[in-house]
VEXDODREN-222061 format. One line per field, with one value per residue (C-alpha): residue number from 0; x, y, z. Coordinates in Angstrom, 3 decimals, padded with zeros to 6 digits. Example, Ala and Ser with C-alpha at 12.3 -4.5 7.8 and 13.67 -1.06 7.14 Angstrom:
<pts>
num = c(0 / 1)
X = c(012.300 / 013.670)
Y = c(-004.500 / -001.060)
Z = c(007.800 / 007.140)
</pts>
This chain:
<pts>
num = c(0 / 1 / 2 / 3 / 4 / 5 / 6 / 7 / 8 / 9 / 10 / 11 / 12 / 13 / 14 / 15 / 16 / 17 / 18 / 19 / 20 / 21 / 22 / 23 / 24 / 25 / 26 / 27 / 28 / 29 / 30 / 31 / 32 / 33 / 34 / 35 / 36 / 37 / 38 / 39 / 40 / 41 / 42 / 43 / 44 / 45 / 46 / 47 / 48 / 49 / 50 / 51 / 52 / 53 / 54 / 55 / 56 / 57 / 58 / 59 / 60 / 61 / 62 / 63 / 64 / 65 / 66 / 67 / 68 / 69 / 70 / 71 / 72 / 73 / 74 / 75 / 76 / 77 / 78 / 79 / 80 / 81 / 82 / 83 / 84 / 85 / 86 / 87 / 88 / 89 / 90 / 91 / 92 / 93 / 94 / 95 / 96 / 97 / 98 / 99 / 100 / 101 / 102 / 103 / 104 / 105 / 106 / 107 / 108 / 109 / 110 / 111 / 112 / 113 / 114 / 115 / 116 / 117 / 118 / 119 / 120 / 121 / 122 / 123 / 124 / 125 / 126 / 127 / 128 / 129 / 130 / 131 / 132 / 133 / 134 / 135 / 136 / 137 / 138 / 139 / 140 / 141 / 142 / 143 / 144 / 145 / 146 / 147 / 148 / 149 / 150 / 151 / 152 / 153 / 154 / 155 / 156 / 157 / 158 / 159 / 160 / 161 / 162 / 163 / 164 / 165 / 166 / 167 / 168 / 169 / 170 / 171 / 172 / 173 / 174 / 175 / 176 / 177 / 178 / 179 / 180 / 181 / 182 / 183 / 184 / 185 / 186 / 187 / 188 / 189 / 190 / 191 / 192 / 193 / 194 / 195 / 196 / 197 / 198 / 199 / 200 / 201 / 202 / 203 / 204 / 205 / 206 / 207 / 208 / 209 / 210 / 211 / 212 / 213 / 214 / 215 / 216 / 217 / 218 / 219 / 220 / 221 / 222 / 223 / 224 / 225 / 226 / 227 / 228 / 229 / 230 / 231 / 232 / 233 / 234 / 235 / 236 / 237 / 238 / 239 / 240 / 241 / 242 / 243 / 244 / 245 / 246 / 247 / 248 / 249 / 250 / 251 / 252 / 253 / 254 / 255 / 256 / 257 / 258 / 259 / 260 / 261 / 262 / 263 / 264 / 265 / 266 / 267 / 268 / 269 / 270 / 271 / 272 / 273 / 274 / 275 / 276 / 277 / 278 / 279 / 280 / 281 / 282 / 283 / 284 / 285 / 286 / 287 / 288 / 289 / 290 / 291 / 292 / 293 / 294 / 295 / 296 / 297 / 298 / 299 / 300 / 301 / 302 / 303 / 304 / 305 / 306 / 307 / 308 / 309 / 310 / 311 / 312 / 313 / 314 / 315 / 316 / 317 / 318 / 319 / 320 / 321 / 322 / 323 / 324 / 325 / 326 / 327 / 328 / 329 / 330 / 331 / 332 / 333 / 334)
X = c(005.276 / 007.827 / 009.787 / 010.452 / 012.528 / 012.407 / 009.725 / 009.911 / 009.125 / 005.602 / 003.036 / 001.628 / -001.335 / -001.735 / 000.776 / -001.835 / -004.731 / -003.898 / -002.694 / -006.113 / -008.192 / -006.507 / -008.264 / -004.654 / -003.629 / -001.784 / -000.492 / 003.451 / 003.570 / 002.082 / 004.318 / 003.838 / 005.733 / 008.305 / 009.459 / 008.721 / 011.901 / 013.685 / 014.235 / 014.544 / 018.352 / 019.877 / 016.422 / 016.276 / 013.372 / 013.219 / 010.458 / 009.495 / 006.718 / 005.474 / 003.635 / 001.648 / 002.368 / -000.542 / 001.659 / -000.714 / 000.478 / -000.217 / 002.116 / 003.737 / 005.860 / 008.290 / 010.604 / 012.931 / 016.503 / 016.827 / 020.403 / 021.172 / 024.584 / 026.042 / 029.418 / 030.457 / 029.047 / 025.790 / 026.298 / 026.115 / 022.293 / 021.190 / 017.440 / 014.676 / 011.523 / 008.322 / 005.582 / 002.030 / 002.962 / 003.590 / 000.200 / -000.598 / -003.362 / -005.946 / -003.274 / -001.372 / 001.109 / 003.213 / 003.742 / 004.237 / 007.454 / 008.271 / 008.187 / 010.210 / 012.906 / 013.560 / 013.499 / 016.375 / 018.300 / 018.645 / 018.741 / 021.343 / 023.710 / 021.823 / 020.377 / 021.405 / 018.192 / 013.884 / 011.039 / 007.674 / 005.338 / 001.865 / -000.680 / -003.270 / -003.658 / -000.893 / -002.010 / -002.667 / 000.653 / 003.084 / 003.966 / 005.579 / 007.471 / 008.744 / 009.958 / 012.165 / 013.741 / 011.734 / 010.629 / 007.326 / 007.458 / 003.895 / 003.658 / 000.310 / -001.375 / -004.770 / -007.427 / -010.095 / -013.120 / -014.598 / -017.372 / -019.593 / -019.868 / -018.542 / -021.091 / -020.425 / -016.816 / -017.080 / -018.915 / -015.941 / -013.037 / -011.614 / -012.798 / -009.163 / -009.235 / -012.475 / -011.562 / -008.205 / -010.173 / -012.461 / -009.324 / -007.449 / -010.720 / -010.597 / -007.033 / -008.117 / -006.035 / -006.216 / -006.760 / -005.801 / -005.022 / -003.437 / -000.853 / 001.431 / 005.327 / 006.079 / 003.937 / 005.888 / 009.283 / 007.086 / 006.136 / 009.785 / 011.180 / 008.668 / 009.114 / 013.081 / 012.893 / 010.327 / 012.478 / 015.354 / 014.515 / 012.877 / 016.591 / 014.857 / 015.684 / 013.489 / 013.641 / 015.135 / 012.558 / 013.197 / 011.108 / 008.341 / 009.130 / 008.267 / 005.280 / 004.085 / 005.081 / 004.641 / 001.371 / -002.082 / -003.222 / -006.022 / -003.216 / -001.874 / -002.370 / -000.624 / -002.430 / -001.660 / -002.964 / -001.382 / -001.372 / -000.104 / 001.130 / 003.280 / 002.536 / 002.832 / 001.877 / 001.601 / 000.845 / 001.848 / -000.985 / -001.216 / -004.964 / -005.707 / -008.479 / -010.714 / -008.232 / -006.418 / -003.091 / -000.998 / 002.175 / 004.668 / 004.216 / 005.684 / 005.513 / 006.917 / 008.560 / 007.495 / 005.667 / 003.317 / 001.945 / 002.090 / -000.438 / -003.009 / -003.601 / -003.225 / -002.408 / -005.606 / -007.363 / -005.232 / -006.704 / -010.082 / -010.034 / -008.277 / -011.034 / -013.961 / -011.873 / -012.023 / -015.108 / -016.503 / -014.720 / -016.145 / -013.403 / -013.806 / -010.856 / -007.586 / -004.561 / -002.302 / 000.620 / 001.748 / 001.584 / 004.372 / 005.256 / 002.211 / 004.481 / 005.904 / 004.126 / 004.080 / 002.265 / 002.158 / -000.531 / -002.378 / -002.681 / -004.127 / -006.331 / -007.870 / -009.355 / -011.401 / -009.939 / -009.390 / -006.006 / -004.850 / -001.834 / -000.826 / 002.444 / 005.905 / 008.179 / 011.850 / 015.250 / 018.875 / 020.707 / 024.279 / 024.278 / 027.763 / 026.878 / 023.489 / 025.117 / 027.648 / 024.428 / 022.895 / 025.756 / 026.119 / 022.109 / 023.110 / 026.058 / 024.368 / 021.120 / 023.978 / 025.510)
Y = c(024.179 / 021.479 / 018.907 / 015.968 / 013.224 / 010.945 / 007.900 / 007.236 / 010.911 / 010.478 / 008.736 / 005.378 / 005.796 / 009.026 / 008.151 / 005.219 / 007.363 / 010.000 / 008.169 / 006.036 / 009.109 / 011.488 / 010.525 / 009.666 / 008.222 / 004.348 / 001.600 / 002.726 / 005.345 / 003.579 / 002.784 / -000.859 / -000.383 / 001.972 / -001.323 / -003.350 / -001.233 / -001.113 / -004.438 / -005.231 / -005.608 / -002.649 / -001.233 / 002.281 / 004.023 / 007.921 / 009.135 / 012.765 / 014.458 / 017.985 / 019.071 / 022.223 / 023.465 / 020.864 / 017.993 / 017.237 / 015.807 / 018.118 / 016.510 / 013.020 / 011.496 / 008.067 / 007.110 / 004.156 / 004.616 / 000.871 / -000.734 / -003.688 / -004.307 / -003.596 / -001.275 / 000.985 / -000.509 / 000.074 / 004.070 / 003.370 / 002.010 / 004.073 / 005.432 / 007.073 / 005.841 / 007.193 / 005.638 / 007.475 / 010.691 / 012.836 / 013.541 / 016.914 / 018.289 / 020.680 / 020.429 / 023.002 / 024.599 / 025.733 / 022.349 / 020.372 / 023.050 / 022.848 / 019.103 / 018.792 / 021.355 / 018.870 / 015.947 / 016.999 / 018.769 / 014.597 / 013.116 / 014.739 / 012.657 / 009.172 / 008.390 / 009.311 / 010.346 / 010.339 / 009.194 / 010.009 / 007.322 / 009.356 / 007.465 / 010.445 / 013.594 / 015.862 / 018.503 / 020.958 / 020.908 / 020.227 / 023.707 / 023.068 / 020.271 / 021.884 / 025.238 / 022.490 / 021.269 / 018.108 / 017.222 / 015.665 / 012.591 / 010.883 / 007.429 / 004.975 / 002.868 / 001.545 / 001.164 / -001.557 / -000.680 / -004.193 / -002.495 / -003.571 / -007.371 / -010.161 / -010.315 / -007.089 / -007.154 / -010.058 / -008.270 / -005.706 / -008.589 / -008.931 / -011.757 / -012.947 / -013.025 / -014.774 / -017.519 / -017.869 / -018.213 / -020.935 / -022.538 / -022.112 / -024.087 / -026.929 / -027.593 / -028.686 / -025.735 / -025.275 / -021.387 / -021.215 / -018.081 / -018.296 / -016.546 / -019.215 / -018.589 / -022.292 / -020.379 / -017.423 / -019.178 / -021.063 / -017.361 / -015.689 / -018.475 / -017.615 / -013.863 / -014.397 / -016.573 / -014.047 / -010.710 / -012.889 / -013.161 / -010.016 / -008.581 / -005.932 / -006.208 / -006.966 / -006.925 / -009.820 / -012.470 / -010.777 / -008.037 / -010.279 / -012.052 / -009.113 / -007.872 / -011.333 / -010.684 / -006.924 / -006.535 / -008.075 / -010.733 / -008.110 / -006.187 / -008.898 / -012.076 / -014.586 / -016.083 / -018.822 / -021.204 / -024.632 / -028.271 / -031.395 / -030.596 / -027.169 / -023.972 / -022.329 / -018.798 / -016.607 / -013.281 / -011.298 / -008.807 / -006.051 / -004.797 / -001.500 / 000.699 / -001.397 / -001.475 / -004.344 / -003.596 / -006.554 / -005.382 / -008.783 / -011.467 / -014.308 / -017.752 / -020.567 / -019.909 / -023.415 / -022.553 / -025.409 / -024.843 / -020.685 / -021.390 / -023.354 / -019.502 / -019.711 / -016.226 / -015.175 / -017.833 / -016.156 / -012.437 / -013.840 / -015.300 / -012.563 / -010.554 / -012.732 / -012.987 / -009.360 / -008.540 / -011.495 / -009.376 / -006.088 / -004.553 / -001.670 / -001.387 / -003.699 / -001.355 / -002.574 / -000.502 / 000.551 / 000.640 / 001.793 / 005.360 / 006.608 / 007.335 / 004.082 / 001.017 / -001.516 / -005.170 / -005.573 / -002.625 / -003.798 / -007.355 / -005.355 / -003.672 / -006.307 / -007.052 / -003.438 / -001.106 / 002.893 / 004.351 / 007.067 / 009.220 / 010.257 / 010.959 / 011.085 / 013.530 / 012.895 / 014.554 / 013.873 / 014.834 / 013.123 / 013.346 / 012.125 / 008.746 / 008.584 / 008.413 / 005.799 / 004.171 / 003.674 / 002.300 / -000.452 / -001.288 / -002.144 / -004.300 / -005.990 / -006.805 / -008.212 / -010.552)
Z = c(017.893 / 018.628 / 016.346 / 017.827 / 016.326 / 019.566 / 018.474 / 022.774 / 023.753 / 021.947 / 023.154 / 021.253 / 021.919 / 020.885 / 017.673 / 016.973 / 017.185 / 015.207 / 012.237 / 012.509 / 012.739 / 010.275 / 006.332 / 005.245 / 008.028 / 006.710 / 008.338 / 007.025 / 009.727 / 012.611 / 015.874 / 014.954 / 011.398 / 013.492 / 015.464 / 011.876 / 010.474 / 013.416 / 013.803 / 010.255 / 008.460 / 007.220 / 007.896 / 009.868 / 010.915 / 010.908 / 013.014 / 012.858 / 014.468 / 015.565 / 019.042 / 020.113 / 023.561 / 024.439 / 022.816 / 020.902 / 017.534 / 014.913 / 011.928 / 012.288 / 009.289 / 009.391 / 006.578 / 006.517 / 004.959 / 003.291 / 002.533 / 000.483 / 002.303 / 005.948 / 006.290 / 003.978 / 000.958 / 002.090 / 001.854 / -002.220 / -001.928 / 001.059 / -000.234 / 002.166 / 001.655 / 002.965 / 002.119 / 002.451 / 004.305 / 005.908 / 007.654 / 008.950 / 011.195 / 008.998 / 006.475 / 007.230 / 004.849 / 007.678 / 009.588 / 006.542 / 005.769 / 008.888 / 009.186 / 005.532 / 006.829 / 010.007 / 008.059 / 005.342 / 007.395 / 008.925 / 005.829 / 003.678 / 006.108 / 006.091 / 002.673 / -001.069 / -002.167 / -000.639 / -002.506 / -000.850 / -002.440 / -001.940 / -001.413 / -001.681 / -004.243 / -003.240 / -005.594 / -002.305 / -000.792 / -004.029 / -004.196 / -000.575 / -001.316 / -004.898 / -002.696 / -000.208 / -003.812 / -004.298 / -008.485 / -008.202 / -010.864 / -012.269 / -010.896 / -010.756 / -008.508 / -009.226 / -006.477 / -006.446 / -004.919 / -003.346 / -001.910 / -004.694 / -003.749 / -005.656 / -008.512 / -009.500 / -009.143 / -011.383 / -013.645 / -014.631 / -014.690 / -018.226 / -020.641 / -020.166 / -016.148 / -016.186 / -018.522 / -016.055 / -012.982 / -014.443 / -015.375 / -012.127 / -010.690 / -013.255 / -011.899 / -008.273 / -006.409 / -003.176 / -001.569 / 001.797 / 004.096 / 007.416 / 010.054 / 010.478 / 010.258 / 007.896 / 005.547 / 005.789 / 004.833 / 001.580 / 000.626 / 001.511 / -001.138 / -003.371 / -003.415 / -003.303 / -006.527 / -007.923 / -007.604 / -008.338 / -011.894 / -012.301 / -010.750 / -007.880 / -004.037 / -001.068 / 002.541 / 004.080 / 005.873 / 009.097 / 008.202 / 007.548 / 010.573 / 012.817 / 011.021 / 012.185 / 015.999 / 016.381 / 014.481 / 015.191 / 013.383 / 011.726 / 010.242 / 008.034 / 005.992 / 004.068 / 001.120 / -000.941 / -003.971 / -003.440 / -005.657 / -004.840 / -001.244 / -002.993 / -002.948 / -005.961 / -005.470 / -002.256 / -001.242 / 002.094 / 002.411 / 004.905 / 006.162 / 007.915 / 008.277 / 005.568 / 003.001 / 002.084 / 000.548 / -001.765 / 000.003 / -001.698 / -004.014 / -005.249 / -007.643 / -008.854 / -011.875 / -013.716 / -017.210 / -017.032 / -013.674 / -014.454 / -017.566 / -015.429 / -013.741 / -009.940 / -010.045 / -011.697 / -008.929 / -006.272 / -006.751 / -006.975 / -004.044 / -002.032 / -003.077 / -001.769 / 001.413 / 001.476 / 001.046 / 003.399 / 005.620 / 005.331 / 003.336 / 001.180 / -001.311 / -002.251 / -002.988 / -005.667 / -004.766 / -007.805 / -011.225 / -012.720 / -014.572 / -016.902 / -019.545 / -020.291 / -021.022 / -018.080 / -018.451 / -014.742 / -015.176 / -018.172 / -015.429 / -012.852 / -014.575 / -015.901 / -012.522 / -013.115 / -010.454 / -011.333 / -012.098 / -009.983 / -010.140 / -007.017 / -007.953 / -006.303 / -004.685 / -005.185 / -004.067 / -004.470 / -001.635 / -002.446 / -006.401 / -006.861 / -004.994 / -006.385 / -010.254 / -008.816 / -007.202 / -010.611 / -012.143 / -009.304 / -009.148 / -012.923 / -012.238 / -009.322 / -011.446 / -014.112 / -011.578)
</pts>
């Protein structure tokens, strides 16, 4: 067996397929989202994979080490994110500690800390990532199964969603989906004003900007509810396999227009999309620590759904920095 840390000595075809064929296999670690992070600001990609004597992939994991600033200043919020993996063939205990020695021993040097989101129960191989010194931390996410058709998805909405959605209708909004890049910038000023208040980063449009030109068009989808010529809310969504996944959103962050529920409209009507479309689940990506209360989760559940803790691995690898790190997130979400 062979690590390889080369993204061009592996072929993409065979990288595509085996993410697509393996039962965990997402759309974060395709060679797609590889070029996605390359070519995003203060984005890097860190592509690891192992080969048999064959080279055949047998285990294939990408991160992407994410920096608010340029220079030296961007060492203070370097964090490794990986979302969804790794993936290993017949998961094997061996190739995943393999894989995990590779990847810190390149690491330690790039990033402050790594955060495998999982996006699958873990329970089988957390006793590999606990020996390589990574605390496994309870986090949600809540999966909505869409397979069950409209009326019965209906069916399980909250008394409060329903009454916003018949609401959202009296108001004469508009839902429209599309690919086009003007919508992109509406929905990039939306999500900028969005995380603004609520004080959290995001990429810069860029990255959105190349999901639209290295992806196809089946992969992703912008969504919006408009009124009067404006759009008021929009959603980037990203579709693989037949899950839909509500990867960014954003609003407008007037009251009066907020209580007339285009949000509530908004799901609704990404859902019928979905389903007119053969898809089998929406991913909500997230939903927050099970041990504090969160009323972005008590939202989203109100649309039915079940909770699932898949958890998180986290490590530390530059503890000094990642203390000073905290106390600067702190002062930036001040200013």
């Amino acid at each position: 067996m062979q690590v390889i840390s080369d993204a061009d000595k592996i072929d993409r075809t065979e990288w595509s397929d085996f993410v697509y064929k393996h039962p965990h296999g997402n759309i974060f670690l395709t060679p797609e989202m590889f070029d996605v992070y390359k070519n995003t600001k203060n984005y890097i990609p860190l592509f690891l994979a192992i080969i048999d004597e064959n080279k055949e992939i047998q285990a294939l994991l990408l991160a992407v080490i994410q920096r608010e600033y340029s220079g030296i200043i961007g060492n203070f919020s370097a964090r490794s994110i990986v979302f969804g993996g790794p993936i290993i063939k017949d998961n094997s205990y061996e190739k995943l500690d393999q894989l995990l020695n590779k990847y810190d021993q390149i690491i330690k040097r790039k990033a402050i800390y790594t955060q495998f989101r999982n996006f699958y129960c873990q329970n089988g191989i957390r006793e590999i990532f606990v020996r390589n010194d990574y605390t496994y931390v309870n986090h949600l996410n809540i999966i909505l199964d869409l397979s069950v058709g409209e009326d019965e998805l209906w069916k399980n909405f909250s008394r409060s969603r329903k009454k916003g959605i018949k609401k959202a209708l009296s108001e004469n909004f508009i839902f429209e989906f599309t690919h086009d890049k003007q919508h992109l910038r509406e929905f990039y000023r939306l999500l900028s004003n969005t995380y603004r208040r609520i004080k959290l980063p995001i990429p810069e449009e860029g990255h959105f900007e190349e999901i639209l030109k290295i992806f196809s068009n089946n992969n992703f989808q912008i969504f919006s509810i408009h009124k009067n010529g404006e759009i008021v809310v929009a959603m980037f969504a990203l579709v693989y396999k037949k899950t839909i996944l509500g990867y960014y959103m954003g609003s407008v962050s007037d009251n009066e227009i907020i209580k007339q529920k285009p949000i509530d409209l908004l799901f609704w009507e990404v859902f019928k999309w979905s389903i007119d479309r053969g898809l089998n689940f929406f991913d909500w990506m997230g939903a927050g620590k099970p041990e504090k209360s969160y009323g972005v989760r008590d939202f989203k559940l109100q649309y039915g759904g079940e909770t699932k803790n898949f958890g998180r691995f986290e490590k530390t690898h530059k503890p000094l920095i990642y203390n000073l790190a905290k106390i600067g997130l702190t002062i930036w979400q001040k200013l």
